[in-house]
Every structure is written in C-alpha cells, then in structure tokens.
C-alpha positions in Angstrom: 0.0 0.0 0.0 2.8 2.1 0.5 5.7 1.6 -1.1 7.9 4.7 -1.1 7.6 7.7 1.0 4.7 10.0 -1.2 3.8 6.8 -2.9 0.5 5.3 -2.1 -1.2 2.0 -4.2 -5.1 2.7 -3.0 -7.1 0.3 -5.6 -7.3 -3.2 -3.6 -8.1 -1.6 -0.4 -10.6 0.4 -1.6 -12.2 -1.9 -3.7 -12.4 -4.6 -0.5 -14.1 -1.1 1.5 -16.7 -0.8 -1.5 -17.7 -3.9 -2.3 -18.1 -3.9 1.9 -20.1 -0.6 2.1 -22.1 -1.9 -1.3 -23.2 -5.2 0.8 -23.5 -3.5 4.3 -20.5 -5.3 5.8 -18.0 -4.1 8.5 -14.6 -4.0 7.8 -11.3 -4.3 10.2 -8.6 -2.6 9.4 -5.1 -5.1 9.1 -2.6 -3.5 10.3 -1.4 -0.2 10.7 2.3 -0.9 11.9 3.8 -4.3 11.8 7.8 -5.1 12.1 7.6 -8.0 9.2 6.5 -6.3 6.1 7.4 -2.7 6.7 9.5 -1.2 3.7 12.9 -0.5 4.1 12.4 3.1 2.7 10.8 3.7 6.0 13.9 3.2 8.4 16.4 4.7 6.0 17.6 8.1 5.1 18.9 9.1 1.8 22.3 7.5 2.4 20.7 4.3 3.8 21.5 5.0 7.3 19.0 4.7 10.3 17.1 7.6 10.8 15.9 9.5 14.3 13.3 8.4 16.7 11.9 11.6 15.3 11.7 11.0 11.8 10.3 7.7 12.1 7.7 8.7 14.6 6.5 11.4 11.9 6.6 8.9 8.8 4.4 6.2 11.2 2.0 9.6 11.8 2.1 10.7 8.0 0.9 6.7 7.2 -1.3 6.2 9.9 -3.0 9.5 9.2 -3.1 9.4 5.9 -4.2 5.2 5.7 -7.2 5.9 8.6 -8.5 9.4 7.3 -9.5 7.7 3.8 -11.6 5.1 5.4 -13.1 6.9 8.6 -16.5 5.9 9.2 -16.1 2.9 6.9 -13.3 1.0 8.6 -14.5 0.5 12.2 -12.1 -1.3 14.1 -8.0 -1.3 13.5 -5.4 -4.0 14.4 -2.8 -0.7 15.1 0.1 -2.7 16.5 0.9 -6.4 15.4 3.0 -8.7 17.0 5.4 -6.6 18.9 5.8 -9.3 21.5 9.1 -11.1 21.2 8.9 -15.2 20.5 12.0 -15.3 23.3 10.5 -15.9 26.9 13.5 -14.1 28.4 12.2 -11.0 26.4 9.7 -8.6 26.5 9.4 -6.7 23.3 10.7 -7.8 19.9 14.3 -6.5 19.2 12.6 -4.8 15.6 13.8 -1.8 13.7 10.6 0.1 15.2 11.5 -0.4 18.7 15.5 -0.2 17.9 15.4 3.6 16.9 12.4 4.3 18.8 12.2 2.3 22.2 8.6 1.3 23.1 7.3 4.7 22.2 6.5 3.6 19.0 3.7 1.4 20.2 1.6 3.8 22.2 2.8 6.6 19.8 1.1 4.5 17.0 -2.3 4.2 18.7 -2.6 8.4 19.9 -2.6 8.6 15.9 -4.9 6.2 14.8 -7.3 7.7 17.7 -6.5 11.1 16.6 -7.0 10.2 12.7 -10.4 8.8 13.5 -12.0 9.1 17.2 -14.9 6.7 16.3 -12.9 3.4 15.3 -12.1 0.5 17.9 -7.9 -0.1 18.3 -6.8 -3.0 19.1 -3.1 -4.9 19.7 -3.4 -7.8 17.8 -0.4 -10.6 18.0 0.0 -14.7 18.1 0.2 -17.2 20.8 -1.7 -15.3 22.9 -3.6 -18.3 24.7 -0.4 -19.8 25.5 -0.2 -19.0 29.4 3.9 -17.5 29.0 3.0 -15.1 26.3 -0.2 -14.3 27.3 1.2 -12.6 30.2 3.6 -10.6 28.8 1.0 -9.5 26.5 -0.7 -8.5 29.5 2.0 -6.2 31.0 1.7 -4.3 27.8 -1.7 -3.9 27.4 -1.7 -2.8 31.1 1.5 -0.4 30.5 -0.5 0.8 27.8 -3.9 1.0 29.9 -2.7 2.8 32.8 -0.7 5.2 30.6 -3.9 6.7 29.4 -3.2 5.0 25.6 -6.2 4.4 23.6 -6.2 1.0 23.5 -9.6 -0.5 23.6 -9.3 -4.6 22.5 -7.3 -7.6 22.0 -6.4 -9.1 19.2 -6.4 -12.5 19.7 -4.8 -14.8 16.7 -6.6 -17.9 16.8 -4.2 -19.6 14.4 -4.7 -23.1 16.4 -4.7 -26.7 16.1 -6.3 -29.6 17.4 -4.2 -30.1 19.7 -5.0 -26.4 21.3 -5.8 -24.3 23.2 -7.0 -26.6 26.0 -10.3 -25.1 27.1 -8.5 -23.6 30.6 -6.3 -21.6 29.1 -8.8 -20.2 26.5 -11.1 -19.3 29.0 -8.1 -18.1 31.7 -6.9 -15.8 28.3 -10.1 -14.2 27.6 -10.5 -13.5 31.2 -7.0 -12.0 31.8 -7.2 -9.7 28.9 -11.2 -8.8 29.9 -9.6 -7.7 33.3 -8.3 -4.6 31.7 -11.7 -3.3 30.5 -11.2 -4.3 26.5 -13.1 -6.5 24.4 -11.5 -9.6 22.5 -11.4 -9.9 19.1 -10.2 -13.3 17.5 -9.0 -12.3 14.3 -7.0 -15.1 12.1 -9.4 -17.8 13.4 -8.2 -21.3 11.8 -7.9 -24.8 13.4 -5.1 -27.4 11.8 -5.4 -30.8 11.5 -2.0 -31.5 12.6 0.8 -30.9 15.6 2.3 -27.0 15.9 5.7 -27.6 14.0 8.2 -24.8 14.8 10.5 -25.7 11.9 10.2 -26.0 7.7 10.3 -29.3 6.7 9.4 -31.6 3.6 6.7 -34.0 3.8 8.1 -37.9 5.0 7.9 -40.8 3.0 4.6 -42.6 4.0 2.9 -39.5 6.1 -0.1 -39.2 5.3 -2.0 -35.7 4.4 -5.6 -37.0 4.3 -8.5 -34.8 5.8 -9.3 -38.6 7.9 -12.4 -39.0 10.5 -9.7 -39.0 13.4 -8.6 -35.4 12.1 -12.0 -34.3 11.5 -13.6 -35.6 14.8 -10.4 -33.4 16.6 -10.8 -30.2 14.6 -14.9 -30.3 15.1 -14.4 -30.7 18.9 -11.9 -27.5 19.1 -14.4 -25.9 17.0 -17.1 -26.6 19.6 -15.4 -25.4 22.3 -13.8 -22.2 21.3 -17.5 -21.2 20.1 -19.0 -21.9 23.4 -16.9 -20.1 25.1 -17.1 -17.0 22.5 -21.0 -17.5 23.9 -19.9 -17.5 26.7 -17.9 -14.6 27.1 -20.2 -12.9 24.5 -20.3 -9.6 26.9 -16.5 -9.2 26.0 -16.2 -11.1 22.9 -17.2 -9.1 19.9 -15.7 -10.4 17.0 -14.5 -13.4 15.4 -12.8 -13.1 11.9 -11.4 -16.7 9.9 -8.8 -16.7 8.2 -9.8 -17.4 4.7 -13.2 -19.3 3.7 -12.5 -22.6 2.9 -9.6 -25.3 2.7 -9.0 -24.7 -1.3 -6.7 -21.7 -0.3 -5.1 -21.6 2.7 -1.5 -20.5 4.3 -1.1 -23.8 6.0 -1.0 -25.4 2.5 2.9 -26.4 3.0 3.1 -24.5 5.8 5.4 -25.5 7.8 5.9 -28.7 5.5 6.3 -28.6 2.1 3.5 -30.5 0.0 1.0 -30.7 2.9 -2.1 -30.5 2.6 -4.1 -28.5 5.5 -8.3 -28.3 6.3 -8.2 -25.7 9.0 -11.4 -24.0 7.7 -15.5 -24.3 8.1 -15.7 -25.3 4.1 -14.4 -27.6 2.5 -11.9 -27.6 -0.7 -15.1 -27.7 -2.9 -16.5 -24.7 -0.8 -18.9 -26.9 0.9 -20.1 -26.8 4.7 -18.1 -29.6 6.9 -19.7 -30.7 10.0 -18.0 -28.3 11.4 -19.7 -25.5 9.8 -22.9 -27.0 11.5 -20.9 -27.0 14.8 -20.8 -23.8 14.9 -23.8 -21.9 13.4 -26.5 -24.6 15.6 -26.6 -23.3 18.9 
C-alpha cells in the first residue's frame, strides 16, 4: 500500500471497502504498523543510514493519518500494532527496527494517531500465541502499560491460528479472562484450526505421512471448534468479534506451511467450498 515515502497504491483496499459498504459489511482494518512487512524506505535516510526516533515517529504519523483518514467511518475497528511481542521468553518486546530507533514509544505513539486520525474506530493490539499461558502474560503487561498510561487502546487481538491439539479449554477461558480484566473487548482475528501438531520448523513432507483430511482429524478439529465457540458464547459480553482466516480449505496459508507439500483443512468449508460438520458445529446453537 505504500511503497515509497509520497507513494500510495489505494485500488485493492478500496475496492475490499466498496464492495463492503455496497453489501453493508463491517470491515477491520489489518494492520497499521507491523515489524515484518514494513518497507525498508521507512527506516532509511537518503544515504541508507537509520534515521531518528523523530523521523520515524513522523513517517508512522504521515501513514497512519493518511491510511485511517481515507476510510473513517467505513473501517471500524483497527489491528494498530501487530506482533510486537518477542517469541523469546526471556524478552519482552521484539528487538525490531521500530522499537531499535524508537524504544517502546513507537507502540503507544502509533495508537494516539490512529485515535486522533479517526476518534470513532475501535484499536486493538493484535499478536499470536496469545492463549499460550507464557505469552499471554507478557501480552498482559503491555496492554496494562498501555492502559494505565492513558493510551487508547480499547481490544485484543487475539490470533486464533490453532490446532487440534490447542488451546485446551483452561487456558482459552483463563486468556479471555486475563485480557477482559483490563476493561477491553476480544477480538479473534485469524481464526483457523489445523489438523496437525504445531511444528516450529520448515520441513518436507516424509515418505509414507499421510496428508488425508481422515475422520480422526476431523472428529479433533470439530471438537476445538465446539469449544472455542462456546466459550465466545460464553464470554459474548467481552467477545465481539471473530474473523477466519480465509473461507474454505481450497486456499489456505497452511497449505505447506510449515511442510512442504502438505495439505491442510483448517477451515468451516471444505476444498469444494462446501459446509463440513463443522460449519454446522458452529452456526447450531
């Protein structure tokens, strides 16, 4: 969207906020400052060097106001920080660029715009593993920095990239009612459930493993399925979103993710776009 400094590519995004305002749908905003697939131009001077904590703090405002502006009152709710967590227990924040030049500013810096840009949208953190008991508390002592700091900060993002294998109903509902503590509401955003182990690194796919979407795997995923969508019932006084990542198993980015030529079903439709059980899971209640 924007790949050099004055350079802004507008036609997907608004095209996704059309069709959206055409159909009467509400649209989240993904993401506003991210460490991953920030461009380099935005660190850099014009000899390539780092530039100040100042500098980059005014090109985050020039994007941020110039991103939320277009679609205020048609974007309600913004993912404004991603990931900024570090994967390293012993840390606290990820060592990135953004928090290299600018400490942890950066992170509450990035929500005062997106508030001031547009008072009326909802501003969440957003990041991964957020379940998991270790990093769910660290997540904590930002969002509780960020609270008591006067930030505004009003939701989680909570990535529900999971498996069958988790969350385990305790921590789920110990998460959701850590991060309610702090007066926000939850938001799970990349909602999808894999058929197989969490695998940290790439691999190919072994001689004889098999890839099939099998009863075993499907009884598994419709069970976590069940679960995490009683509890959003549950909790449905703080829980006011849940967004999929993708529609149905055709596309997905578990397909040989993290093992070359696998096959992965994490979604509610199938590779013909059909409803699995699942699906039926989910919507009878």
């Amino acid at each position: 969207m924007h790949p050099a400094e004055k350079v802004y590519n507008w036609e997907e995004a608004d095209a996704i906020v059309a069709f959206a305002q055409k159909h009467g749908l509400r649209v989240r905003g993904h993401n506003l400052l991210w460490h991953e697939q920030a461009p380099g131009w935005l660190f850099k001077d014009a000899e390539g060097k780092l530039v100040s904590k100042a500098v980059l703090l005014q090109r985050l405002k020039e994007h941020i106001f110039t991103v939320v502006k277009r679609y205020k009152g048609k974007i309600y709710a913004w993912d404004v920080v991603n990931e900024a967590i570090d994967d390293d227990p012993a840390q606290f924040l990820r060592n990135s660029l953004w928090y290299r030049i600018c400490g942890d500013e950066f992170i509450a810096k990035a929500f005062e715009y997106a508030h001031e840009a547009d008072p009326g949208a909802l501003l969440f953190y957003n990041d991964y593993n957020a379940v998991r008991p270790e990093k769910r508390e660290r997540i904590y002592r930002l969002l509780k920095q960020l609270k008591e700091a006067g930030v505004p900060v009003h939701g989680m993002g909570i990535q529900a990239h999971w498996s069958v294998y988790e969350p385990s109903e305790n921590d789920l509902r110990a998460a959701i009612e850590r991060y309610a503590s702090l007066g926000l509401q939850l938001q799970f955003t990349e909602l999808d459930v894999s058929v197989y182990p969490w695998e940290k690194n790439r691999r190919s796919l072994r001689a004889g493993e098999s890839d099939a979407f099998t009863p075993e795997r499907e009884a598994k995923q419709r069970a976590l399925y069940r679960m995490a969508f009683r509890l959003f019932r549950e909790y449905r006084d703080v829980v006011t979103g849940v967004t999929f990542w993708n529609v149905s198993d055709r596309y997905t980015w578990l397909d040989h993710y993290p093992v070359e030529g696998r096959k992965n079903y994490p979604l509610l439709f199938d590779v013909n776009r059909k409803p699995k059980k699942a699906y039926y899971d989910v919507v009878n209640w």
